[in-house]
PAZAPA-4460 file (N, C-alpha, C; in steps of 0.05 Angstrom, whole numbers, plus 32768, in hexadecimal, padded with zeros to 4 digits):
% residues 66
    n_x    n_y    n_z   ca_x   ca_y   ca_z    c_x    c_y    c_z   seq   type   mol
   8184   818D   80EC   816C   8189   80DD   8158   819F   80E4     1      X     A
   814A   81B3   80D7   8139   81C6   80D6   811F   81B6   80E1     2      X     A
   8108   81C5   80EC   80FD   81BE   80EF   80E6   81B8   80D5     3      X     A
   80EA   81C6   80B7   80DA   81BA   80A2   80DF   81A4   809D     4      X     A
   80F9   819C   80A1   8108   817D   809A   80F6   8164   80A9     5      X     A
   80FC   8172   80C7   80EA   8162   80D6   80CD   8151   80DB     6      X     A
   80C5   816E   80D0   80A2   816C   80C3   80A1   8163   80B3     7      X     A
   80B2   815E   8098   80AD   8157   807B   80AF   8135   8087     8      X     A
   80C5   812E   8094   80CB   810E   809E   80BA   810A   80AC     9      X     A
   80AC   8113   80C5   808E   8106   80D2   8075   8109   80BF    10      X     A
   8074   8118   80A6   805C   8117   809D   8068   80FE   8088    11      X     A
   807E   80FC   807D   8086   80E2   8072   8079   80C8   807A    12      X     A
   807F   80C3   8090   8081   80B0   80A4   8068   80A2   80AA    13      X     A
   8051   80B9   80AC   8038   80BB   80B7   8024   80B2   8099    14      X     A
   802B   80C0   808C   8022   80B2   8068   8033   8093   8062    15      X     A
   804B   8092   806D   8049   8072   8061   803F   8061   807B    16      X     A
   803B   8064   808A   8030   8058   80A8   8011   805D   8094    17      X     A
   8003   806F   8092   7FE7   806C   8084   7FE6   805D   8073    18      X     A
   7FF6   8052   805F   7FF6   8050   8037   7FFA   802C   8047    19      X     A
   8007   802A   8053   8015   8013   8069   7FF8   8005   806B    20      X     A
   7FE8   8010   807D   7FD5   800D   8085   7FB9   8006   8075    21      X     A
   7FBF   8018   8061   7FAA   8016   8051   7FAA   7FFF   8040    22      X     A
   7FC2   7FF4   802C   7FC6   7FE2   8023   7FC9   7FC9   8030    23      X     A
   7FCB   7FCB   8043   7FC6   7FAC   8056   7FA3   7FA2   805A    24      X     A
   7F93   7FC3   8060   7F78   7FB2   8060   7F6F   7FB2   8049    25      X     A
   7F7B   7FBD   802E   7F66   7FBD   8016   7F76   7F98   800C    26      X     A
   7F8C   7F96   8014   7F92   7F72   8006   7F82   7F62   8017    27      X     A
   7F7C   7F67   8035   7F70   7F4C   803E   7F56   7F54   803D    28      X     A
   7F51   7F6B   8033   7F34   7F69   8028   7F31   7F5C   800E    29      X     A
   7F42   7F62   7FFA   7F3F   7F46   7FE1   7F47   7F33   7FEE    30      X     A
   7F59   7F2C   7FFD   7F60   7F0A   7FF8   7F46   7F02   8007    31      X     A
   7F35   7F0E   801A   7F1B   7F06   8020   7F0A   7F02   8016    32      X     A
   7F0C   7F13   7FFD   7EF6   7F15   7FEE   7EFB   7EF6   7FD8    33      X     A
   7F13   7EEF   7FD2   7F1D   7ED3   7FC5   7F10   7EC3   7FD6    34      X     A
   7F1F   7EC5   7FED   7F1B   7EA9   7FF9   7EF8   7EA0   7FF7    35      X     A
   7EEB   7EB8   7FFE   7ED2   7EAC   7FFA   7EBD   7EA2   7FE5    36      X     A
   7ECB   7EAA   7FCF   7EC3   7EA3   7FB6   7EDB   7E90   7FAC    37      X     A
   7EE1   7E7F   7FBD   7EF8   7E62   7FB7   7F06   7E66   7FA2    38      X     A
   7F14   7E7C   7F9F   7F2C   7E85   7F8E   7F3F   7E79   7F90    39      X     A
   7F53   7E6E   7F80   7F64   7E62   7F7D   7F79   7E6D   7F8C    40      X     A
   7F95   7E69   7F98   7FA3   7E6F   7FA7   7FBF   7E87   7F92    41      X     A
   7FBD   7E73   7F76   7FC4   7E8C   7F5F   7FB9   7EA6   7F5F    42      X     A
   7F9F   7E9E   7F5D   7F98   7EBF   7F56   7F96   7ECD   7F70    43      X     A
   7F8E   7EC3   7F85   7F9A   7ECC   7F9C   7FB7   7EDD   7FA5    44      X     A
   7FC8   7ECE   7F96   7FE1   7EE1   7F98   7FE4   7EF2   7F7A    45      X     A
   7FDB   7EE5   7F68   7FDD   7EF9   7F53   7FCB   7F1E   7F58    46      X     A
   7FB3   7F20   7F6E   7FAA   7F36   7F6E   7FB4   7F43   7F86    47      X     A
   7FC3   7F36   7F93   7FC9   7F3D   7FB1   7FE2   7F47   7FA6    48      X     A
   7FF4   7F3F   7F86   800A   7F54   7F80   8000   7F64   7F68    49      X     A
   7FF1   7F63   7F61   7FE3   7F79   7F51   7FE4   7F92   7F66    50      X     A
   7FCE   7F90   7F77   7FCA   7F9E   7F88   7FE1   7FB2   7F99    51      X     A
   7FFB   7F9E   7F9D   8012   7FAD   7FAA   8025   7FBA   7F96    52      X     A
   801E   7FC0   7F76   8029   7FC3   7F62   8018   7FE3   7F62    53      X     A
   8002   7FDB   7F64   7FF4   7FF5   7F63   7FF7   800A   7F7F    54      X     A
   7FFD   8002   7F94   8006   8012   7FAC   8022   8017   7FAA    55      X     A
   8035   8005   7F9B   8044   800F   7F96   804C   8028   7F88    56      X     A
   8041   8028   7F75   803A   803D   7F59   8034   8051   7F6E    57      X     A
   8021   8055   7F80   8019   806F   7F85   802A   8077   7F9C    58      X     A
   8034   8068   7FAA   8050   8072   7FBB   805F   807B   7FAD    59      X     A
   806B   8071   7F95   8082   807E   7F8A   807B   809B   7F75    60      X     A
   805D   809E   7F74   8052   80B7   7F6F   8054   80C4   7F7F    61      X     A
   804C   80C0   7F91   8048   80CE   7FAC   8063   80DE   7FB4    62      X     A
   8072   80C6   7FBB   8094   80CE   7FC1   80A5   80DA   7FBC    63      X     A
   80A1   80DB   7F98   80B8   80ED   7F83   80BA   8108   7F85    64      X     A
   80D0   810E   7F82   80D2   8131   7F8D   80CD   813A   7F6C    65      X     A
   80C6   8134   7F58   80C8   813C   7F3E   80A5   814F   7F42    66      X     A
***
């Protein structure tokens, strides 16, 4: 393995460890923001997979060698 290979896989790694990161505090920042305004437990999971639809989307932007 070259050492570009190497770098290309720890900067991999280090962006989904971030994107990881990021999407964990932006959902329990809505489901906080539900719970306090006594949101139903539906729409609760209905925006908490909105939400991982849309991080998904940009991972697999992110990711594509195209």
């Amino acid at each position: 393995m070259s050492f570009k290979e190497k770098l290309d896989s720890i900067v991999t790694v280090v962006l989904l460890i971030g994107l990881f990161a990021f999407g964990f505090g932006i959902i329990s920042w809505f489901i906080e923001i539900l719970q306090r305004y006594d949101m139903p437990w539906q729409i609760q999971l209905i925006t908490v997979g909105l939400v991982l639809i849309l991080f998904m989307l940009i991972a697999a932007k992110l990711f594509s060698k195209d």
